[in-house]
C-alpha positions in Angstrom: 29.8 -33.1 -67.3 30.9 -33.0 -70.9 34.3 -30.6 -71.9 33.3 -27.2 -73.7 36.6 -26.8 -75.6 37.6 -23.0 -75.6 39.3 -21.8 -78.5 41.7 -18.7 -77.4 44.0 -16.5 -78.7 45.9 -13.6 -77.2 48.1 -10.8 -78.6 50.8 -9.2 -76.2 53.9 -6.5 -75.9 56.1 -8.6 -74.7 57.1 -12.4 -73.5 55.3 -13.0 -69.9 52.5 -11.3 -68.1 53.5 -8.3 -65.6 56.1 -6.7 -66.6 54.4 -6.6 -70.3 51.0 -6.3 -71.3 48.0 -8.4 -72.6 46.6 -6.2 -75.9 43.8 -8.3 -77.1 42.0 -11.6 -76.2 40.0 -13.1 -78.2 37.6 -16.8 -77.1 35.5 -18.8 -79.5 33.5 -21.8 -79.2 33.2 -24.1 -81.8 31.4 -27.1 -83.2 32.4 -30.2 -84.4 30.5 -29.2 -87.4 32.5 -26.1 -87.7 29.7 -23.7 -86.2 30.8 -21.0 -84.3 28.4 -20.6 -81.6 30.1 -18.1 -79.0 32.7 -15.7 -79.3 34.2 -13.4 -76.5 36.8 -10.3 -77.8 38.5 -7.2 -76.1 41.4 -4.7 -76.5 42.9 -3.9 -73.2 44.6 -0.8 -71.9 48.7 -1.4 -70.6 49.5 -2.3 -67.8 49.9 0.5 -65.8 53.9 0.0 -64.5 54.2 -2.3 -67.4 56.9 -2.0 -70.2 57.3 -2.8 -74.0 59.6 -5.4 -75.0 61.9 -4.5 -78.2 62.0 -7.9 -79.8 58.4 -7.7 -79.6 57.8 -4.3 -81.0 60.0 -4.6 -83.5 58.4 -7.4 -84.9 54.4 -5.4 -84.2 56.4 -2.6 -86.4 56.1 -5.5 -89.4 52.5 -5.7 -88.4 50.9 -2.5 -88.7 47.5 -3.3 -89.5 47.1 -5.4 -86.7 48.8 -3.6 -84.2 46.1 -0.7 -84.8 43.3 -3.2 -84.3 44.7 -4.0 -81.6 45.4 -0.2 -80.1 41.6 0.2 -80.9 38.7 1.4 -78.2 41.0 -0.6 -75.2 39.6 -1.4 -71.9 40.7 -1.3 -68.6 41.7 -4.8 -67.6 40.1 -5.3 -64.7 36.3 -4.9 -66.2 37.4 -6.8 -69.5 38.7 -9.6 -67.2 35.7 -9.7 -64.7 33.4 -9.9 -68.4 35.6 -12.5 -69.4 35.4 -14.7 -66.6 31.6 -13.9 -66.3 31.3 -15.2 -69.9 33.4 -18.3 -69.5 31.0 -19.3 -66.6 27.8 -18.1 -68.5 28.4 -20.2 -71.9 30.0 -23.2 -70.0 26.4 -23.1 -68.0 24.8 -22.8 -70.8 26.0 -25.9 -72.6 25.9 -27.5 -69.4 29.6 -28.6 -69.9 33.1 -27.5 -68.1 35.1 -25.3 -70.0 38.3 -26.3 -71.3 41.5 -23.6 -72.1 42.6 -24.5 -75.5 45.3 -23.1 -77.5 48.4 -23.3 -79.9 50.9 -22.9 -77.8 49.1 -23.5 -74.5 52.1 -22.5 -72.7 51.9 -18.6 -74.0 48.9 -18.1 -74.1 47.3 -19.1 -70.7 50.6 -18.2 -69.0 48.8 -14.6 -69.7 45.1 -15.2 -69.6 45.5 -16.8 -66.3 47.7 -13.6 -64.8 45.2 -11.7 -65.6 42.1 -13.3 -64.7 43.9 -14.3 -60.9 45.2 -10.3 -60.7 42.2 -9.1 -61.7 39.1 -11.2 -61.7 40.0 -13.0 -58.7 39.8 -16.6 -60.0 39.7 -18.5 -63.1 37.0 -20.5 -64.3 39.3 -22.7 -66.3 41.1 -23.7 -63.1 44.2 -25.5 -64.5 42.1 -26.7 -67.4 44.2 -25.6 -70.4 44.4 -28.2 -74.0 47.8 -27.3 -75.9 46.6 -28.4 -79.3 50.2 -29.1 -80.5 50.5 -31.9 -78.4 46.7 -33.4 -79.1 48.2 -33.6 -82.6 50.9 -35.1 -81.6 49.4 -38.0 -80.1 47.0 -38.5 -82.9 49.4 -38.2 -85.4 52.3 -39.9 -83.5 55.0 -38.1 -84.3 57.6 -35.9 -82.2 56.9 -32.6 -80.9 59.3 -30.8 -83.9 57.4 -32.9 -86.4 53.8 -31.2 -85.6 53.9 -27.9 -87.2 50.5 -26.0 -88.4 52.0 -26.4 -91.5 52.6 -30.2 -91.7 49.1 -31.1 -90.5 46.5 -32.9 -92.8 45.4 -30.7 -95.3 41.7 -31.4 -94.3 42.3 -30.4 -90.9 43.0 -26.8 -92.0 40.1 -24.0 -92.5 41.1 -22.8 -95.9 38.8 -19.5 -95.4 40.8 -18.2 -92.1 44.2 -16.6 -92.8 46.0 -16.0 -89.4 46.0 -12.2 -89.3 47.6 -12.0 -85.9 44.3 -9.9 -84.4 43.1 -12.2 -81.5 39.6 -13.2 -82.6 40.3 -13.5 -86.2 43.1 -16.6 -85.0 40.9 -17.7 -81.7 38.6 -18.5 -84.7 41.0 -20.2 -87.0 42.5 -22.0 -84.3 38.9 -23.1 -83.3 37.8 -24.6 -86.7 41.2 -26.6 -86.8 40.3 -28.0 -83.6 37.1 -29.1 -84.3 38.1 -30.4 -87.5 40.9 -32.6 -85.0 38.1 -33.6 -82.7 36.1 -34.7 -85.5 38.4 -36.8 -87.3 40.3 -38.1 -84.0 36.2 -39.2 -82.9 36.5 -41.6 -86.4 39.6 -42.9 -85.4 38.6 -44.2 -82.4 35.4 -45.6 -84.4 37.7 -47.6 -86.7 39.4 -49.2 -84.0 42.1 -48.8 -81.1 44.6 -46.7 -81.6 48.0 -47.8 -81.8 50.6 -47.6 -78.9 53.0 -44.9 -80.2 54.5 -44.3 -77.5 55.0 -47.9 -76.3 56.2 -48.6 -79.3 59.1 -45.7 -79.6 60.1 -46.8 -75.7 60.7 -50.1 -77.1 62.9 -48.9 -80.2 64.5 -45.9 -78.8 67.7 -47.2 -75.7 68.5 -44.4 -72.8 71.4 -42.3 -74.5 75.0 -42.7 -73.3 74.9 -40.3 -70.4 71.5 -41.4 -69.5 73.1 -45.0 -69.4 75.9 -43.6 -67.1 73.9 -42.2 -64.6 71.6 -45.1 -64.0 
């Protein structure tokens, strides 16, 4: 079955799942043509014996606007996990595919949509499936990880229309149109021809560092 590439975004109190809270989630799906064809949002209530994290909140305080769209008619998470499960396994039917976690960074966000969907929904429907766009671009681009910044990417790969407003769907959106924009252009690279062999070719140009040598 084909991939259905997830776009998601999630805004938080605080650096892992638990001890701090999920406050938003926010899932798109998006065409290569830059259609957005589903879309999945929530605000969640804490975490009942959670905390707040003060390097966190200190930064929300810079962020007020958001913060209050994010502090906005909040769920308990249990139902708004079971819904989002339920709706992962719904539009993945629907377009006959497997769904696919994608995100920039990978590491943050499904570290906390996976919590919750194992603590409270029982399973996830993603499995382990989880696409950390940073390093897609890394290998099309073939340059190092520190190198691939939002930023620094092609200038046609970025939505121009979608600020990143720090409320979950607003940047699961923006972070879905980039991503189709990658797939698009990294399905006419492999059109033009085969890729090169980047990382072949830094192996070959790059020795084991001193200690590295030492220990071998």
């Amino acid at each position: 079955m084909p991939d259905l590439f997830i776009s998601t975004d999630v805004e938080t109190d605080g650096p892992i799942p638990g001890p701090y809270s999920m406050l938003s989630i926010g899932s798109v799906v998006v065409s290569e043509e830059g259609e957005l064809l589903e879309r999945f949002s929530a605000n969640l209530d804490l975490l009942p014996d959670a905390q707040t994290d003060p390097r966190t909140m200190a930064w929300w305080a810079g962020q007020p606007a958001a913060w209050a769209a994010h502090r906005t008619d909040t769920r308990p998470p249990d139902g708004v996990m079971n819904e989002y499960a339920r709706w992962v396994e719904e539009v993945a039917e629907c377009h006959r595919s497997k769904p696919v976690f994608v995100a920039w960074p990978t590491g943050f966000d499904f570290t906390f949509v996976y919590w919750y969907l194992i603590r409270f929904a029982g399973h996830s429907p993603f499995g382990h499936s989880a696409l950390d766009m940073r390093s897609y671009a890394m290998g099309m681009l073939g340059r190092g990880y520190r190198q691939v910044r939002k930023n620094a990417l092609p200038k046609v790969w970025r939505p121009p229309d979608h600020p990143h407003t720090h409320i979950a769907l607003d940047d699961a959106i923006e972070q879905g149109l980039l991503f189709a924009n990658m797939l698009k252009a990294n399905a006419a690279l492999a059109r033009s021809g085969p890729a090169l062999g980047t990382l072949a070719s830094w192996a070959t140009e790059h020795e084991p560092c001193a200690s590295h040598r030492a220990q071998t």
